[in-house]
BADRENMI-680631 format. One line per field, with one value per residue (C-alpha): residue number from 1; residue in one letter; x, y, z. Coordinates in steps of 0.1 Angstrom, whole numbers, plus 5000, padded with zeros to 4 digits. Example, Ala and Ser with C-alpha at 12.3 -4.5 7.8 and 13.67 -1.06 7.14 Angstrom:
// residues 2
n	c(1|2)
res	c(A|S)
X	c(5123|5137)
Y	c(4955|4989)
Z	c(5078|5071)
This chain:
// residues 576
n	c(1|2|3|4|5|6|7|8|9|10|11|12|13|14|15|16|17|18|19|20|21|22|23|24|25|26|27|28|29|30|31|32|33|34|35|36|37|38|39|40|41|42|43|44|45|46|47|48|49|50|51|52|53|54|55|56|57|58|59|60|61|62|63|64|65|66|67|68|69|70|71|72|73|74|75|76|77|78|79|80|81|82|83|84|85|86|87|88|89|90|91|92|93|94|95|96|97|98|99|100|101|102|103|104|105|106|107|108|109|110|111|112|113|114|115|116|117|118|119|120|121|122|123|124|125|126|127|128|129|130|131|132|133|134|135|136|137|138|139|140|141|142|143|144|145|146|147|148|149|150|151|152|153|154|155|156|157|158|159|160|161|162|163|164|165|166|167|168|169|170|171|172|173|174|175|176|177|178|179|180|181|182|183|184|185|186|187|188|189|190|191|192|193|194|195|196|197|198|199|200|201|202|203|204|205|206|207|208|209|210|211|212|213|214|215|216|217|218|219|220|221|222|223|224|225|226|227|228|229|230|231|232|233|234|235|236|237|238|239|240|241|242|243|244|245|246|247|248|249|250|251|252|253|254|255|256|257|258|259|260|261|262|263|264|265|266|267|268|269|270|271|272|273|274|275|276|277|278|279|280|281|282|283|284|285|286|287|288|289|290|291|292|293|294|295|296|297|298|299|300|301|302|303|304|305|306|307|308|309|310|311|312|313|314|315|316|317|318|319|320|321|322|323|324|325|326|327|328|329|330|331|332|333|334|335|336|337|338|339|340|341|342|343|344|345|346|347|348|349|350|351|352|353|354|355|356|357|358|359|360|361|362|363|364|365|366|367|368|369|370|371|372|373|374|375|376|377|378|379|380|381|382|383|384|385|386|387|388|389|390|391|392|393|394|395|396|397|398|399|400|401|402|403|404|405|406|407|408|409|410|411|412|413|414|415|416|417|418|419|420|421|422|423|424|425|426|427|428|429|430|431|432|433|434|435|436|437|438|439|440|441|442|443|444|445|446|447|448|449|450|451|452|453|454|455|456|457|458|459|460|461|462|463|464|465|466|467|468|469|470|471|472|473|474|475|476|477|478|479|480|481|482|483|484|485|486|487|488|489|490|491|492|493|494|495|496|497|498|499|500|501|502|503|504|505|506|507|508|509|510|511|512|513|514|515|516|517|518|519|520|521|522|523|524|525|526|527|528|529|530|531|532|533|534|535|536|537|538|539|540|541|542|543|544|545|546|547|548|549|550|551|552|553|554|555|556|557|558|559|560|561|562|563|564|565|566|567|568|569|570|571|572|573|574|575|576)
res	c(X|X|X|X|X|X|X|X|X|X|X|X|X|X|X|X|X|X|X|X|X|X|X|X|X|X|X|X|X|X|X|X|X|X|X|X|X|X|X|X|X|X|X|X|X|X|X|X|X|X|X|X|X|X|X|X|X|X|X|X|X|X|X|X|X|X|X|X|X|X|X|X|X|X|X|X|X|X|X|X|X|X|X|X|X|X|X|X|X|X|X|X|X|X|X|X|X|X|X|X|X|X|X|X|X|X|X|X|X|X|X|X|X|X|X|X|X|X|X|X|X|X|X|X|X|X|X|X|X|X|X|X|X|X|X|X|X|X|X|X|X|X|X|X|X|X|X|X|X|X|X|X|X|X|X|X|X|X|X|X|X|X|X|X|X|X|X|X|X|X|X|X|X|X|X|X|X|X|X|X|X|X|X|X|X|X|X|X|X|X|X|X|X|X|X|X|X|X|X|X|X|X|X|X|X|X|X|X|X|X|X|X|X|X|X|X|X|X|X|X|X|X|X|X|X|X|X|X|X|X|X|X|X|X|X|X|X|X|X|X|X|X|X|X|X|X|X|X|X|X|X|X|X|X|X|X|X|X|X|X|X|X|X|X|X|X|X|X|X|X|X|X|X|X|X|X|X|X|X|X|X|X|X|X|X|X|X|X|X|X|X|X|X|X|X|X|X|X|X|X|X|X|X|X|X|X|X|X|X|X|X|X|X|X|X|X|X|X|X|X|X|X|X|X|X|X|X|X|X|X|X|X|X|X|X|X|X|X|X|X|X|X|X|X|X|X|X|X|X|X|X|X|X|X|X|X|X|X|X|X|X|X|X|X|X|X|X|X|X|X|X|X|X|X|X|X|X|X|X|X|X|X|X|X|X|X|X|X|X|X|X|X|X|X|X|X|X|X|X|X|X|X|X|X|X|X|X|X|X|X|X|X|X|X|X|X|X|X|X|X|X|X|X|X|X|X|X|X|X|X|X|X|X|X|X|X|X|X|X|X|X|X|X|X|X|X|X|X|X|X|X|X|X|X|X|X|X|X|X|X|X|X|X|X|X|X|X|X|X|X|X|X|X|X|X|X|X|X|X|X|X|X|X|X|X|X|X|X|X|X|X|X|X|X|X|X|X|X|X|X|X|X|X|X|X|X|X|X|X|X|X|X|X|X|X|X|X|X|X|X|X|X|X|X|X|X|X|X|X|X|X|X|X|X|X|X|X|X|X|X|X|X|X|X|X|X|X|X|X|X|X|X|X|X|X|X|X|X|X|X|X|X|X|X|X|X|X|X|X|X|X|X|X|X|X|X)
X	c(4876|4864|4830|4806|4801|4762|4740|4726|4692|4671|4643|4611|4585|4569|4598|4596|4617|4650|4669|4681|4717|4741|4749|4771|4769|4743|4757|4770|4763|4797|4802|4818|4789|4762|4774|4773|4738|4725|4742|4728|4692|4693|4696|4672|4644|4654|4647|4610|4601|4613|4594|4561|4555|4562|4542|4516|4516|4521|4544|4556|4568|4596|4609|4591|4606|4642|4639|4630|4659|4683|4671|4676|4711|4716|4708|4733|4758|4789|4803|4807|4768|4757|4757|4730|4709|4708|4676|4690|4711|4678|4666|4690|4684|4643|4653|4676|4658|4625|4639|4657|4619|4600|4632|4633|4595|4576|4604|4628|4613|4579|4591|4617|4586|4569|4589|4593|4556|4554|4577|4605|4632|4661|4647|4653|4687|4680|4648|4667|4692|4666|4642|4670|4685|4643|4645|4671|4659|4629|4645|4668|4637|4623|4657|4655|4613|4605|4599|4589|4552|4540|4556|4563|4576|4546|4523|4506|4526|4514|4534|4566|4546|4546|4579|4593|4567|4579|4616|4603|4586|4612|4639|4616|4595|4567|4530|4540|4560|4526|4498|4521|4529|4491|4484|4509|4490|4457|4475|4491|4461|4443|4460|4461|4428|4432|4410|4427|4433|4461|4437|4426|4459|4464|4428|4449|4474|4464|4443|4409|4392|4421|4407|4376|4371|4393|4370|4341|4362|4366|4330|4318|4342|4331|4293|4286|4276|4248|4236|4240|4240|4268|4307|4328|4357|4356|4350|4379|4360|4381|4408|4390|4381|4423|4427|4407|4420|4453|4447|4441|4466|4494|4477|4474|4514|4520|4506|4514|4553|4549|4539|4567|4570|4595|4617|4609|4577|4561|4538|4498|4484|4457|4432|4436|4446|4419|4393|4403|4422|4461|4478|4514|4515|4540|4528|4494|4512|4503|4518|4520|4500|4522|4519|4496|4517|4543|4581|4590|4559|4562|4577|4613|4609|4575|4595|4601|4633|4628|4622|4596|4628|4648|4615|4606|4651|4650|4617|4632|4664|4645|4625|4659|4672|4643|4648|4681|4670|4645|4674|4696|4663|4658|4694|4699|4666|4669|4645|4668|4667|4630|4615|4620|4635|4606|4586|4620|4621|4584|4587|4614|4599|4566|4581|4599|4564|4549|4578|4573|4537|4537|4558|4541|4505|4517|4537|4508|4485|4509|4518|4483|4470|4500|4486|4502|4483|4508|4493|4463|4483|4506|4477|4464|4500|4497|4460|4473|4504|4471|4449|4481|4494|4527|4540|4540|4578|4582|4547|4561|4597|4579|4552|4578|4600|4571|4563|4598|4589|4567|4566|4604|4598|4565|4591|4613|4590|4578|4612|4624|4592|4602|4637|4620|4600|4632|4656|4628|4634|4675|4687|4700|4673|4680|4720|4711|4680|4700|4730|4700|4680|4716|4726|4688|4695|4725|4713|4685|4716|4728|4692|4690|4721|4713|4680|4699|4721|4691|4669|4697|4701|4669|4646|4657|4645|4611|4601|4607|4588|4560|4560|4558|4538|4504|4507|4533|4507|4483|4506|4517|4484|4470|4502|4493|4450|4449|4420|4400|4365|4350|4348|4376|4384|4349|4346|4383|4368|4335|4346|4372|4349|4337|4377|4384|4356|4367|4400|4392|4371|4401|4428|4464|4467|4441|4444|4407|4401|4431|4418|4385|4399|4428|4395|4380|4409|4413|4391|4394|4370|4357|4385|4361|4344|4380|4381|4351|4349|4385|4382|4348|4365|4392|4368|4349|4383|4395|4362|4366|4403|4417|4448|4463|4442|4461|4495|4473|4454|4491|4504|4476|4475|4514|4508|4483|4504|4530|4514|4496|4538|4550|4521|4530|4565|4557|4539|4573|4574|4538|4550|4580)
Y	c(7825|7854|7858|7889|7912|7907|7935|7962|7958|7983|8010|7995|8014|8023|8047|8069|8095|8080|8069|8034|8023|8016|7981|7953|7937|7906|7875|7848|7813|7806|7820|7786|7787|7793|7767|7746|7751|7751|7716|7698|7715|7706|7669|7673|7687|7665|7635|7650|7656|7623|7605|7621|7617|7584|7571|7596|7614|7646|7675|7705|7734|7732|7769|7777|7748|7759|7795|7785|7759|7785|7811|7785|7780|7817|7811|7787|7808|7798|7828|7813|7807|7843|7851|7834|7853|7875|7874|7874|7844|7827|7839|7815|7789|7790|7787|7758|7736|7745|7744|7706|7693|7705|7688|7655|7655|7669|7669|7641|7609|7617|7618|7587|7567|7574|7553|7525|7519|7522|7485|7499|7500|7509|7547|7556|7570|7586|7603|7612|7632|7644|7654|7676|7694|7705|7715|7736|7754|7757|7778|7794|7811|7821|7837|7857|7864|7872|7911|7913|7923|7889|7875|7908|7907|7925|7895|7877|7848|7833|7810|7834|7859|7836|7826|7866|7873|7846|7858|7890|7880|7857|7884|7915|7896|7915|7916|7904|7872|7864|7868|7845|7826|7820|7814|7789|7768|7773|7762|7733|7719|7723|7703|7674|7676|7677|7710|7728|7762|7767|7777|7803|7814|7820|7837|7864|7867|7862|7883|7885|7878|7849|7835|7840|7820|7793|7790|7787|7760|7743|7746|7731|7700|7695|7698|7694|7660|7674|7701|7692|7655|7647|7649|7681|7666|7635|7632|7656|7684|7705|7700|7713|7746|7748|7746|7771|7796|7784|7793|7826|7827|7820|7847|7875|7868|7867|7901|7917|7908|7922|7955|7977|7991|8014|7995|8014|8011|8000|7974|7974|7989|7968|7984|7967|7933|7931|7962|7978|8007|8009|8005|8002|7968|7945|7911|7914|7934|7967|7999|8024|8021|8032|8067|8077|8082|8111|8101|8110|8090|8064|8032|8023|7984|7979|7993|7965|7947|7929|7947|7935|7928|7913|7888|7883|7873|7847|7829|7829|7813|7792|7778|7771|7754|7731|7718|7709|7692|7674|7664|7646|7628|7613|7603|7586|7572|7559|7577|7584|7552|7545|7572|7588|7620|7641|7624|7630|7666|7674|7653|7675|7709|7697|7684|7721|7738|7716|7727|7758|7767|7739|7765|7792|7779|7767|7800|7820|7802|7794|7836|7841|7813|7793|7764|7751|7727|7707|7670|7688|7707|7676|7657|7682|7677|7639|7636|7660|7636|7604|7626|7633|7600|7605|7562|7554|7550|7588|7598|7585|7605|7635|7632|7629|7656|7678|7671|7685|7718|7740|7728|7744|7774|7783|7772|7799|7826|7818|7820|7853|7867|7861|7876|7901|7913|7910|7932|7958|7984|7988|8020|8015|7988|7976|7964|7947|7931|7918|7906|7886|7872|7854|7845|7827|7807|7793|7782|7770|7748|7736|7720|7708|7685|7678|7665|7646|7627|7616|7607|7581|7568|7560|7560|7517|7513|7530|7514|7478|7484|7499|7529|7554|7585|7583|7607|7586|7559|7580|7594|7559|7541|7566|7562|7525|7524|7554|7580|7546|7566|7579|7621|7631|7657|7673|7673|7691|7719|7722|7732|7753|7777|7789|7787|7810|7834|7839|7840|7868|7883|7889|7897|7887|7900|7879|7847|7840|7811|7796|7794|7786|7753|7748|7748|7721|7697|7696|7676|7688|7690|7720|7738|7761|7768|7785|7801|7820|7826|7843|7860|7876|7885|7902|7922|7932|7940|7956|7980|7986|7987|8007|8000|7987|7957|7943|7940|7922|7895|7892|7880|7855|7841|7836|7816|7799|7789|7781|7759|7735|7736|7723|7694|7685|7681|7664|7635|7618|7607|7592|7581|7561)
Z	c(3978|3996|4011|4000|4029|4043|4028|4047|4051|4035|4046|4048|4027|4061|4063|4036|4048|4046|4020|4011|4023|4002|3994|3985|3951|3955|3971|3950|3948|3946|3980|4000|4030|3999|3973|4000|4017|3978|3970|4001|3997|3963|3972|3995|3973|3948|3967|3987|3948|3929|3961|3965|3924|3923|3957|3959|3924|3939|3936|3962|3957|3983|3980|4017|4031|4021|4026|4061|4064|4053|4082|4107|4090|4096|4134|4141|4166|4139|4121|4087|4092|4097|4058|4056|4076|4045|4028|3991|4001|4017|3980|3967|3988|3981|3942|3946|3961|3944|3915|3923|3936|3902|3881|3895|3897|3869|3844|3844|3864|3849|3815|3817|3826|3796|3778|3805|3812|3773|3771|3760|3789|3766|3761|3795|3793|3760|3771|3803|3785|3764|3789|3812|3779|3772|3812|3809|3776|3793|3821|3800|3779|3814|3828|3793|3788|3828|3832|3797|3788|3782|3816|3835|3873|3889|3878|3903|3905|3936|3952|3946|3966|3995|3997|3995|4023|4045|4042|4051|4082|4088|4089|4099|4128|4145|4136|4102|4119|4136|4112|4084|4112|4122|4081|4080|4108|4091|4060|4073|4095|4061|4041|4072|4069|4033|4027|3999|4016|3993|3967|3994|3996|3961|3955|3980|3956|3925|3895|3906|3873|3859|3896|3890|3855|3881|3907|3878|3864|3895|3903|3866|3873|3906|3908|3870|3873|3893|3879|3839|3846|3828|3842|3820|3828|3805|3769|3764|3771|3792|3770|3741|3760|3770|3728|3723|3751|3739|3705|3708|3738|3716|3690|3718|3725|3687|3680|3712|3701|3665|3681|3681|3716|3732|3762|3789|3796|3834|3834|3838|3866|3890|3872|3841|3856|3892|3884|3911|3917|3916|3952|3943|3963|3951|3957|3939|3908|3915|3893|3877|3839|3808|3803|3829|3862|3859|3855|3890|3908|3884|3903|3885|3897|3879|3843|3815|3819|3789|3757|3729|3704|3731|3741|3705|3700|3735|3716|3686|3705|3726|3696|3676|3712|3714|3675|3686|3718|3697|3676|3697|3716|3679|3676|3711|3707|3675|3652|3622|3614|3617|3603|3569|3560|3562|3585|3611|3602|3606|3641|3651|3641|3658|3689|3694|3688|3711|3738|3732|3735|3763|3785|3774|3781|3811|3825|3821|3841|3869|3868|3871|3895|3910|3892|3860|3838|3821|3824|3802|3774|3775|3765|3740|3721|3724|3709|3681|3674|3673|3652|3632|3626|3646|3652|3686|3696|3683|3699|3732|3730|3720|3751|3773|3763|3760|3795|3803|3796|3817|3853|3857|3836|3860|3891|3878|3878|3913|3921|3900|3914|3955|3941|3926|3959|3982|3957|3947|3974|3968|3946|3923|3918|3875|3880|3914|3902|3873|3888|3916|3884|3871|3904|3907|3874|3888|3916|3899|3876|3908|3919|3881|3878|3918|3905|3876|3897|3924|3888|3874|3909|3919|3884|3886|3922|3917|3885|3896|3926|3906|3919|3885|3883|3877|3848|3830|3829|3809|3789|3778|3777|3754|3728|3734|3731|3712|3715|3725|3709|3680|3681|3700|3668|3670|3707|3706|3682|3694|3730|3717|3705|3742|3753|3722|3736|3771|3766|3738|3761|3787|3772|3776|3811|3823|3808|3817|3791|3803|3833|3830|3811|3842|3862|3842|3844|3883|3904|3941|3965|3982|3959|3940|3978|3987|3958|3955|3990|3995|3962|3981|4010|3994|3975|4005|4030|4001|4003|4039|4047|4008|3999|4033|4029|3999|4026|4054|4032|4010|4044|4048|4017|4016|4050|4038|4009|4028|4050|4027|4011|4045|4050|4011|4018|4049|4029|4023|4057|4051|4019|4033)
């Protein structure tokens, strides 16, 4: 099997004058040298993630750390090896193993120990087949819904952002080499010193207001008990403000598909999603607005891949998917024997629902923040199965494959979104970015069933030394307690009102509510603090430097991001 040539590199946009080189079709993952650099990163990332969740409770997003293992790959003075000096192959490297670390993690060990810490050891294997056919639904919906209005490519998507920019610095070097390099230490002595300057990094990045409503979260959670006297992150507050903002979330998606929209228009510009003006940069989701910019100065890679009918078709799909994932979890797991005919179907139809909106919910916020709240809307699903009256052997299979969903489809829109930076300058840019976006989702397969295997190996060892995620414990001792107090119902509602509000109050773009409650749920210190203060410091460089400060605090924030990634992924040797 023949090798695709290396691409030529194309113009930089600080060379306007010349136009781009041809080039190759995009590298395949079935190339020899690539399929096997994916395999063996896949592992890799597959292990770092199954072991940090289970001894530290932690997840990280190991994309950085494989981009930068496949440029040193590219380095080595072999020929086969110079391929991958190519940054669409480091592309596919990035989304291999990133995608492997969020699988074993966050999808398939968390959601087998549902079940085990819940007593019953002999729904492992079912749930674990359960769990991976929701994670690959899950990813499939993304592959089909990313560059689509409600999840388009010029979002913020943080972490995505990062990893493109350190492939470019990696392969362009210069002043751009040195100031993500210099990020990258900042981010890395950070998180040593365990000072949260991702959140710094992603204030960079992100949409200003969605960041906003986070740092005000953050703030609320962390010095409420202060200033109110009383803690807004118990008593189920928070997650009545994320039902709320998820509410009308899922109603601004709903409506926003039932509009009948022609499928070619370019996303939002920065206007609508940062109040500022449009500077046509890439990693903060900069264009050109619908209708305003003139067909020739209008920016082709910022059009709508992904049509209104043909989002509305991959929900519709994806919906019909998950009822038939949530089918064979209730046959494996026994369920059609103990529950009745329509108490089966309306678990099944509820469990898909939940799936559903579970990715959605959580795609959003991770496009506009890098953070994805899953443990929270998780939650929400499993106090709606209590208030519902859901048994507890079916409450537990449908926590855990709930939890399947989300983590992987946000992963894949980091990923699509680093893809999405690295292919946007080649003409003709629609067939190439295509062909990259499919070659992605199989790499993204490859870390899945990597992340498989390393599961059934090593779910045994973990659990009998105790070592389970944290989250699983929750997850399980609220099927087991129950809600555990009286006025969880009207809490839920009452808080969902102010949720509701905000996220009205935003829009779909900026996902505010949804934010605000992310905030709420996370308890780190001195997180708000970075926030607040880079989201300040980009407003005022922004003031002084125009639009060329956008590129220099993009670089920043991706080192910065990339940093804390490293000192995560370095845990495992603290773990061990």
């Amino acid at each position: 099997m023949s090798q695709s040539p290396p691409p030529t590199t194309a113009p930089s946009p600080e060379r306007p004058g010349r136009a781009p080189a041809p080039r190759a079709g995009h590298p395949r993952v079935r190339e020899p040298v690539v399929f096997v650099v994916l395999v063996v990163l896949s592992v890799v990332g597959a292990v770092i993630g199954a072991d940090l969740v289970a001894k530290l409770g932690i997840s990280a997003n190991t994309s950085v750390v494989g981009a930068l293992i496949a440029m040193l790959i590219g380095r080595i003075p072999l020929a086969g090896l110079r391929s991958m000096r190519d940054v669409h192959r480091q592309n596919l490297a990035q989304s291999a193993i990133s995608a492997a670390t969020f699988a074993s993690a966050n999808a398939l060990l968390t959601s087998i120990a549902v079940p085990y810490v819940f007593g019953r050891q002999d729904l492992v294997w079912p749930m674990l087949i359960g769990s991976f056919a929701g994670l690959l639904i899950d990813t499939w919906v993304l592959y089909r819904s990313f560059g689509s209005r409600l999840l388009p490519a010029d979002g913020a998507w943080p972490p995505g952002a990062a990893a493109a920019e350190t492939i470019k610095a990696g392969d362009k070097g210069g002043k751009r080499a040195l100031v993500l390099g210099a990020g990258t230490l900042v981010g890395l002595g950070g998180t040593l010193l365990s000072l949260p300057f991702s959140a710094a990094g992603v204030a960079f990045l992100g949409n200003v207001w969605a960041l906003l409503m986070f740092g005000v979260g953050l703030g609320l959670r962390e010095f409420g008990p202060d200033l109110f006297h009383t803690d807004l992150g118990a008593g189920y507050v928070p997650h009545g403000v994320m039902v709320g903002a998820g509410i009308v979330a899922l109603g601004q998606a709903v409506v926003m598909l039932v509009r009948r929209r022609g499928s070619g228009g370019t996303s939002a510009s920065a206007a609508t999603r940062t109040g500022a003006a449009p500077s046509g940069n890439a990693a903060t989701g900069t264009g050109a607005a619908a209708g305003q910019a003139a067909p020739e100065a209008a920016d082709p890679t910022t059009a709508y891949t992904v049509d209104e009918t043909a989002l509305r078709r991959s929900l519709v799909h994806g919906y019909a998917l998950f009822v038939a994932g949530a089918v064979l979890l209730a046959v494996l797991g026994g369920l059609v024997g103990d529950m009745g005919p329509a108490a089966l179907v309306g678990w099944v139809l509820f469990a898909a629902f939940a799936a559903l909106v579970h990715e959605l919910i959580v795609g959003l916020a991770a496009m506009q923040s890098g953070w994805f709240p899953s443990f929270a809307v998780t939650l929400i699903f499993l106090i709606l199965g209590l208030l519902i009256g859901i048994p507890s052997v079916p409450l537990a299979l449908l926590v855990g494959y709930v939890s399947a969903t989300g983590p992987a489809f946000a992963d894949m829109g980091y990923d699509l979104k680093a893809g999405w930076l690295l292919r946007r300058e080649h003409r003709p840019w629609d067939p190439y970015e295509r062909e990259g976006r499919r070659e992605q989702f199989r790499a993204a397969l490859i870390g899945f069933t990597a992340a498989l295997v390393v599961v059934a190996v090593l779910w045994q060892s973990y659990f009998r030394q105790g070592l389970v995620p944290p989250v699983a414990k929750v997850y399980a001792d609220t099927v087991k307690n129950g809600l555990g107090e009286p006025g969880v119902l009207r809490t839920l509602l009452l808080w969902a009102i102010p949720g509701a509000l905000v996220q009205l109050l935003g829009g779909v773009r900026r996902q505010m509510g949804v934010m605000l409650a992310t905030g709420l749920l996370i308890l780190t210190p001195h997180a708000c603090w970075m926030v607040l203060a880079a989201l300040a410091v980009r407003v005022g460089y922004r003031k002084w430097r125009g639009p060329r400060a956008d590129e220099e605090l993009n670089l920043v924030g991706a080192g910065l991001i990339a940093g804390s990634s490293l000192g995560d992924s370095a845990q495992i040797v603290k773990a061990g």
